[in-house]
N, C-alpha and C positions, 0 to 999 in steps of 0.2 A: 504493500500500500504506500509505496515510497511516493507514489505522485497523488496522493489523498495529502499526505506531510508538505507537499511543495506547494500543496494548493491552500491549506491552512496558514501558510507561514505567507504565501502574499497576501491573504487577508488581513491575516494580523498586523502585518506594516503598514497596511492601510487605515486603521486603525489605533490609537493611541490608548483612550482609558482602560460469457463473452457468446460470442453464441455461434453455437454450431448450429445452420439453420439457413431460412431464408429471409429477406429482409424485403417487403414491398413497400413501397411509397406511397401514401395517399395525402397530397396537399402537404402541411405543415405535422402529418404524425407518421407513425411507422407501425408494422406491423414485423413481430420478432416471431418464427416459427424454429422452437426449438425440437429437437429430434437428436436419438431415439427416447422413449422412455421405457424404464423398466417398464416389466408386465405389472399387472394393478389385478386386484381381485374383480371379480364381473359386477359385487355390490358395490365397487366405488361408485361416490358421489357425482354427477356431470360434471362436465369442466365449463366454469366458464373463465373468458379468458380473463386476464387483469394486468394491472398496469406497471411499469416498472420506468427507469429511469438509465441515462445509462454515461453520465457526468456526473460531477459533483454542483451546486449551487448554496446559494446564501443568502439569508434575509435578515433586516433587523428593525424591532420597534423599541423604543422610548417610554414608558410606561412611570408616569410618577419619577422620575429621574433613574429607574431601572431599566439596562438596557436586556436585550431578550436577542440574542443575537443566536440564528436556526440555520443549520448544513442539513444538506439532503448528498447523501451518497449512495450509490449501490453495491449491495454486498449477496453474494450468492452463498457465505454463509454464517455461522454465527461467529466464525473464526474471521472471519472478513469483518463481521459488524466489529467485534470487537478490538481489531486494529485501527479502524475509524474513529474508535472511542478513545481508543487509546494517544492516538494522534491529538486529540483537539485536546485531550486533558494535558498534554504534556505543554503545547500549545499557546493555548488559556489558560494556563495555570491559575491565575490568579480571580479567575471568574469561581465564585462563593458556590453556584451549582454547575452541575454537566447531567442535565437530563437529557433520558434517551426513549426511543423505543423503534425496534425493528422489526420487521414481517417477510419471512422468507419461505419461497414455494408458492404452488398454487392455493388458491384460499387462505394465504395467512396462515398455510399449516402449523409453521415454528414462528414463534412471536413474543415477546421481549418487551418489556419495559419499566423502567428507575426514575422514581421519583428524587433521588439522589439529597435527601435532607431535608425538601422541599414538606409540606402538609402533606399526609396519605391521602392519593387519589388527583390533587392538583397540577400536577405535571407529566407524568407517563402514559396516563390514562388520557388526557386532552389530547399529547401527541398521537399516541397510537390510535386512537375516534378517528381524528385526521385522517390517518392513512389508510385506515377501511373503510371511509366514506371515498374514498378518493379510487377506491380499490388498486393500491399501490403496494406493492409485493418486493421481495430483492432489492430492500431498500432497507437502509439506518434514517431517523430524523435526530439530531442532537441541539438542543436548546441549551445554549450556554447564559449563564446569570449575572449581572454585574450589581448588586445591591446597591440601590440612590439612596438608603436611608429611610425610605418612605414605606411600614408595611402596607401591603395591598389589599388583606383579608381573601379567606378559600375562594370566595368566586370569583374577585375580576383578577387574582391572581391565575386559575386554571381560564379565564377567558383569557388571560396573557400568553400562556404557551400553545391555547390551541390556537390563537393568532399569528401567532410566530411561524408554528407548523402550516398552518393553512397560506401562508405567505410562502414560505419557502418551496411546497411543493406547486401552486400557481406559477410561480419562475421561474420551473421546469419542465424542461423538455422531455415529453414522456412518449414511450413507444407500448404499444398492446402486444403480449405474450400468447401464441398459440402454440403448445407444445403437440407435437407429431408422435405419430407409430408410425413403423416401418412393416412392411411384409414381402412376401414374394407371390404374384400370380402365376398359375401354370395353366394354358391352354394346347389348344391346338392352335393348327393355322388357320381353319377356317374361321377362328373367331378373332382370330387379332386386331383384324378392324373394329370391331363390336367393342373389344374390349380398351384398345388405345382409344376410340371415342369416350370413352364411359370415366375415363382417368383423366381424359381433358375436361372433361365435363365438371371433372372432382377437385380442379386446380392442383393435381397430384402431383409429385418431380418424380418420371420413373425412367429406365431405363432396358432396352429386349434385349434377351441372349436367344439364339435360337441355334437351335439342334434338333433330333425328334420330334420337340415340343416347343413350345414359345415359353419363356418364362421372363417376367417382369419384377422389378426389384423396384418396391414402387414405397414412397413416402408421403403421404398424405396428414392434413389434422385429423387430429384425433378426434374431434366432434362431426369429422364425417364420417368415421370408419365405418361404424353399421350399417350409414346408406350405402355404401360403394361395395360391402359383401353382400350385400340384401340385391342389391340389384347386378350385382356379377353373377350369380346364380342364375336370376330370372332371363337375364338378356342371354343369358348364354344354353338355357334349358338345362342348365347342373352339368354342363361337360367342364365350366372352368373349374378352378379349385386352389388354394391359396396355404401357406404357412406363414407362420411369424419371425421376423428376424429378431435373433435375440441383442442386444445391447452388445457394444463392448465394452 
């Protein structure tokens, strides 16, 4: 995280007191398709997709003469988050808090957050509301404190940090995460056309090998999978037929 530390330390002088995947464009946001994923039990939850970030950024308010000064970094784990943390406290040293809170995986699976001294509930919990209203994932929010002297009382202090957060993550550039499966289809040739149609249809990346048989080595989102075996079968009268590639 050596360039999370270069990006803190120009802030601070400014201052005195990855993905394996596909990437599309749409306008001013992105769309991140990561692939493969393990296999998942048939009861997992849908996916839907969510939002992640993939720079670092910074916000600050003024509150009562306390400054509230918020990093948004991305971190793919808790070992990431926690060199992010590690970094601003070293940093900031001298800032009274270093609240935090991070959300990693789809849905917020792993999720994190320190009031750090602050009243229980007034600062971690503001941050982290933030980032699942925002539905933002693989991501740290860190709310550093500069005490004015002035206390603020529990509420417009946690309306302080979730401002901060809600500030830093609007002056970020955010991209949508769809995670992929991967498989292999095996046909014949009479159905090749059927089936490269039915994969373009699906926005899928595949690639033919052909011998004997046609086989397809194809990557697709994972919230299309069902439709694209549901209908390989039908378009094909059950001659295609498919395996899973496993992870490496």
């Amino acid at each position: 995280m050596t360039f999370f530390c270069k990006f803190v330390s120009q802030l601070r002088g400014q201052h005195t007191a990855s993905t394996v995947g596909r990437v599309t464009h749409h306008s001013d946001s992105h769309t991140v398709s990561l692939c493969p994923l393990p296999d998942r039990p048939e009861t997992r939850m849908s996916f839907t997709p969510y939002r992640t970030v993939t720079s670092e950024n910074s916000f600050e308010i003024t509150i009562k003469r306390s400054v509230f000064r918020a990093f948004l970094a991305p971190c793919r784990s808790k070992e990431e988050a926690q060199q992010v943390l590690d970094a601003l406290r070293s940093t900031y040293w001298d800032a009274v808090h270093h609240c935090y809170a991070y959300r990693i995986g789809e849905h917020g699976f792993e999720s994190r957050m320190s009031d750090d001294g602050e009243p229980s509930g007034t600062a971690g919990k503001p941050i982290l509301f933030a980032m699942q209203k925002a539905n933002l994932s693989d991501a740290i929010i860190t709310v550093v404190r500069y005490f004015g002297g002035v206390k603020l009382g529990v509420g417009p202090l946690a309306r302080a940090y979730a401002e901060a957060a809600q500030g830093v993550i609007n002056e970020s550039a955010q991209i949508d995460v769809r995670p992929q499966q991967r498989i292999t289809v095996h046909c014949v040739y009479d159905d090749v056309s059927t089936v490269t149609r039915l994969l373009e249809d699906m926005d899928a990346l595949f690639e033919a090998s052909y011998a004997d048989a046609v086989s397809f080595d194809v990557t697709v989102d994972e919230e299309k999978m069902s439709s694209l075996l549901a209908l390989l079968i039908s378009r094909t009268n059950g001659r295609a037929g498919y395996s899973k590639i496993r992870p490496e």
